[in-house]
N, C-alpha and C positions, 0 to 999 in steps of 0.2 A: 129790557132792563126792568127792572123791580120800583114801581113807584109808591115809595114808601108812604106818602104822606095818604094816597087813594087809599092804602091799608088800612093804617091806623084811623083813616075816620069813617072807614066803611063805607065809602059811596060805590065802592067794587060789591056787589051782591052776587053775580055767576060765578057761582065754584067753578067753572072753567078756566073762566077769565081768569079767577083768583091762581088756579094752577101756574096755567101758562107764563104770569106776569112771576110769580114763583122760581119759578125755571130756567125761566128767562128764552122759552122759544114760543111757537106759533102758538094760534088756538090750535089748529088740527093738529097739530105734533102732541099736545097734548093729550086731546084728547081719543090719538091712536095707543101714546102710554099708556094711560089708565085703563085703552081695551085689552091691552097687553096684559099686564097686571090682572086685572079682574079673572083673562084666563085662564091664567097661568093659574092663581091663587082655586079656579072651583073647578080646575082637572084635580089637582091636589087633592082637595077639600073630597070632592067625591070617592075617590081613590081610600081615601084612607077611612071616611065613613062605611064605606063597603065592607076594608076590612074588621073594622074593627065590630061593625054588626056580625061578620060573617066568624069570628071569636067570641059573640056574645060576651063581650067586654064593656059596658052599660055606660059605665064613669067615663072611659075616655070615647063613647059615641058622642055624649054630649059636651065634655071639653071641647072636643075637637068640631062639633055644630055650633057652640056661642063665643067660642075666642078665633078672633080674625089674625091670623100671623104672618099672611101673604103667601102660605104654603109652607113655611118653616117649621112649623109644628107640626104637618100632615108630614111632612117628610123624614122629620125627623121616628115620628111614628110606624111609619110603613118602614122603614131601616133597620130600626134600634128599640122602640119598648114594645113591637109586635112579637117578635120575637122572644124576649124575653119571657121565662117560664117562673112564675113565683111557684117555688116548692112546698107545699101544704099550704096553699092556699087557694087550691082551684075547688070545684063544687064536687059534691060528690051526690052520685046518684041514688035515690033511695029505692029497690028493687020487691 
């Protein structure tokens, strides 16, 4: 259970501990979710970094490198605005 008062006066210092009393299950339970999380989040993360170097798409390599979304924003990338084609406004080569 959640001990409110260790919260608010901060004598809880382990972000784990802080999760766990959070959540309200073990340390280890905890912190197997946050290993969960984490890789779920930088399969993602890479995935969509690849693609979007591999479209030389500059803007969203770095959205998608400094904003953390847990993968919701890689995913939604790699689905939906990868694909998307802006018309007259790709580069054009000079020959």
């Amino acid at each position: 259970m959640v001990d409110a008062s260790a919260l608010i006066s901060g004598t809880t210092t382990d972000p784990y501990t802080l999760v766990s009393n959070l959540l309200g299950v073990s340390l280890l339970t905890a912190i197997i979710i946050l290993a969960v999380i984490s890789i779920w989040s930088l399969v993602w993360k890479g995935f969509a970094l690849w693609k979007a170097s591999k479209k030389d798409q500059m803007v969203w390599f770095i959205v998608l490198l400094v904003v953390n979304t847990f993968g919701i924003l890689e995913i939604l990338y790699i689905y939906i605005f990868s694909k998307m084609s802006l018309k007259g406004k790709g580069k054009t080569k000079k020959r």
